[in-house]
N, C-alpha and C positions, 0 to 999 in steps of 0.2 A: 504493500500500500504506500511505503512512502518513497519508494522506488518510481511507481507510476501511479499513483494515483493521484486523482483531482488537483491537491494541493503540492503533489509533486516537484521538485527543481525540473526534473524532465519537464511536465507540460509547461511550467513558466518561460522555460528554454525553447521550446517548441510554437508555444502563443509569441515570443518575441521574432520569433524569425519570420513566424507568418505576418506578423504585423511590418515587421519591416520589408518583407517582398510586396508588399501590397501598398503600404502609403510611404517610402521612401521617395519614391519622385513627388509625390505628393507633397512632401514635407520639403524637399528641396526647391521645387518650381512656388511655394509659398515662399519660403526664406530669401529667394530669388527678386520674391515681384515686390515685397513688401520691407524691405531692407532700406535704409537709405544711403547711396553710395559716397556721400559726402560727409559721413563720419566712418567709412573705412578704407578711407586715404592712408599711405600708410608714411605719409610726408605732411608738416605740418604744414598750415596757414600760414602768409605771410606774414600778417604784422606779428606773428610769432617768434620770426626769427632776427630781427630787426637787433643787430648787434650794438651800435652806437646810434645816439644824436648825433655826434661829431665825428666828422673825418678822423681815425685813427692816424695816431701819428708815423711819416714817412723811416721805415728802418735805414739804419745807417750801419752801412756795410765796410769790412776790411775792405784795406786797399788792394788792388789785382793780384800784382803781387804776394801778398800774405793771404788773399784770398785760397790762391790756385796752391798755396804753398798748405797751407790747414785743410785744404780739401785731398790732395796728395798723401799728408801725415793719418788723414782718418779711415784713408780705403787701405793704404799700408799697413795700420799700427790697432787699427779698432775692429773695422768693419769686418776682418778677416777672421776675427773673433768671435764678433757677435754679428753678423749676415745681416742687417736690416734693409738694406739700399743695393741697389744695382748700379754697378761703377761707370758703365758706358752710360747709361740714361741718365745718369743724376750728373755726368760732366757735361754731357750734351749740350743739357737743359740749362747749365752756366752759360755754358760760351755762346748760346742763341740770347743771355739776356735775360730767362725766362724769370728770375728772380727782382727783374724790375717790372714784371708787370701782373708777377702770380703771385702771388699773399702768400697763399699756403705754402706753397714749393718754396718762397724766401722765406717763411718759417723755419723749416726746416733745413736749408745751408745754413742758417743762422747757428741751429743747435749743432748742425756736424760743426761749424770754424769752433764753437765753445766747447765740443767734448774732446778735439782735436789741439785746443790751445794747452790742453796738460801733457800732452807728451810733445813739446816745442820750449824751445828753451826764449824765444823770440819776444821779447820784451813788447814789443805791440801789443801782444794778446793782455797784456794787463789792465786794469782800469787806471781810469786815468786819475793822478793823486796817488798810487799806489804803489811800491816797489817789490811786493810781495809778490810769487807765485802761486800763491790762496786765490788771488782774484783774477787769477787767468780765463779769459772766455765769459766772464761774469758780465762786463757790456752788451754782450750780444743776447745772453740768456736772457738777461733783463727786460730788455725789448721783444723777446717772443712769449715771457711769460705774461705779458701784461693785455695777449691778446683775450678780449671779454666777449666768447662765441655764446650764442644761446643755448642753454642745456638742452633744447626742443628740436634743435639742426641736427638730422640726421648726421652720423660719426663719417669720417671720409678717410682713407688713407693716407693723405696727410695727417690729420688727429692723432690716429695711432702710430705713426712712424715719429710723432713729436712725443707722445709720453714715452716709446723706447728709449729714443735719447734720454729723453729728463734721467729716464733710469741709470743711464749711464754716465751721466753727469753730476749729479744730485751727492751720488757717493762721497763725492769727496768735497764737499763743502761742508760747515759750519751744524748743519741740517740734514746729515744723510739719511736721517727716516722719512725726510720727503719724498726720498724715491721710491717708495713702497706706494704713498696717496698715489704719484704718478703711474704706477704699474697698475694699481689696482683697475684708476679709470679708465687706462687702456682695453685691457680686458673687460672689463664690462661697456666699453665700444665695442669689441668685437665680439661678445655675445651677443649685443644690440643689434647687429646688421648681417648675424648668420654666420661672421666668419670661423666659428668654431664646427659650420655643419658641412659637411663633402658637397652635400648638392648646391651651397653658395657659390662653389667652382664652376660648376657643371663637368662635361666631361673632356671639356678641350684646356691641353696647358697654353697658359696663357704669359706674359710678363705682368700683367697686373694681378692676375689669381698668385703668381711665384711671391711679388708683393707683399698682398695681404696675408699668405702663409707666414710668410719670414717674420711679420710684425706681432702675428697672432701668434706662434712658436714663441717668439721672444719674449714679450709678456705672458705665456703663462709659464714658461721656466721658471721665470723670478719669482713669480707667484707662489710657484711650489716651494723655489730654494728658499724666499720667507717665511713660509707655512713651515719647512721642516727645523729652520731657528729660531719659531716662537716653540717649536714643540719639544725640542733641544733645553732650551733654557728653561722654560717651564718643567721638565723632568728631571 
């Protein structure tokens, strides 16, 4: 009896499937007609994303020179380490300029000449007033950390390729458990936008899927290797 009978899991099992062979188009061509498609955008409204009143202010950039020179020292001495950037496409995109007229991508040269100004002995990279090696790269971080994006703007590969850095930068200043805030948001960008799921690639390799791998790789390494030295110290 409670095998098959009336009250049975069998006929509950059995009534759910018949119900569902019968009114699932029904239930979807309703959810279909009566839905409204302007609340499952899955990008916000404009005046949502509305970053400033004011012209953010213009970044000031090394000179050519010590530019090409910290860009050299980071694909050398970092990038080989820790994989975030692609070395043909991200020098490319200097020598076309692209840093005077793309925000994001000058965000981000910004943070390679500052994670690059620690392994440089090159006095430029200091702030200025400073004679210290402490504040190497510190001008330029300054200026991209002050960028005030909406929390609502979808995450972009630039975003995450700039809390990698922080990550790799943050270490060694004044404040290294800043890099951990910084890793964390990354990572919860790229959970934001799929990049943790295979079918956000699809199934062709791509240079911008290689990208978003390397960023998403990188941030949750850290994640972990923090995770395993709170759990370290804590035991």
């Amino acid at each position: 009896r409670e095998l098959l009978g009336k009250s049975s899991n069998m006929q509950l099992v059995k009534r759910a499937l018949s119900m569902k062979a019968s009114d699932a188009d029904v239930l979807a061509s309703s959810f279909t007609t009566f839905r409204r498609e302007e609340f499952w955008t899955a990008q916000p409204v404009p005046w949502e994303i509305i970053l400033h009143d004011q012209e953010p202010p213009a970044y000031v950039f090394p000179e050519p020179d010590l530019l090409w020179t910290l860009v050299a020292v980071y694909f050398e001495r970092v990038n080989c380490l820790a994989p975030i950037l692609h070395r043909p496409t991200f020098e490319a995109g200097v020598r076309e300029g692209r840093h005077l007229r793309d925000r994001p991508f000058a965000s981000v040269m910004l943070m390679v000449c500052a994670v690059a100004s620690r392994q440089t002995d090159d006095t430029r990279v200091l702030l200025e007033g400073s004679n210290t090696f402490r504040s190497a790269g510190w001008k330029w971080f300054n200026q991209v950390q002050m960028i005030n994006k909406s929390i609502l703007a979808c995450p972009t590969l630039y975003d995450l390729q700039l809390r990698c850095l922080y990550g790799l930068y943050l270490p060694g200043s004044s404040v290294p458990q800043a890099a951990w805030s910084a890793v964390g948001q990354g990572l919860q960008m790229a959970q934001d936008v799929g990049a943790h799921q295979k079918r956000f690639y699809g199934n062709r390799v791509t240079l911008l899927a290689e990208l978003w791998k390397r960023a998403f790789w990188h941030v949750l390494i850290i994640a972990l290797y923090r995770s395993c030295l709170s759990h370290n110290s804590d035991s």
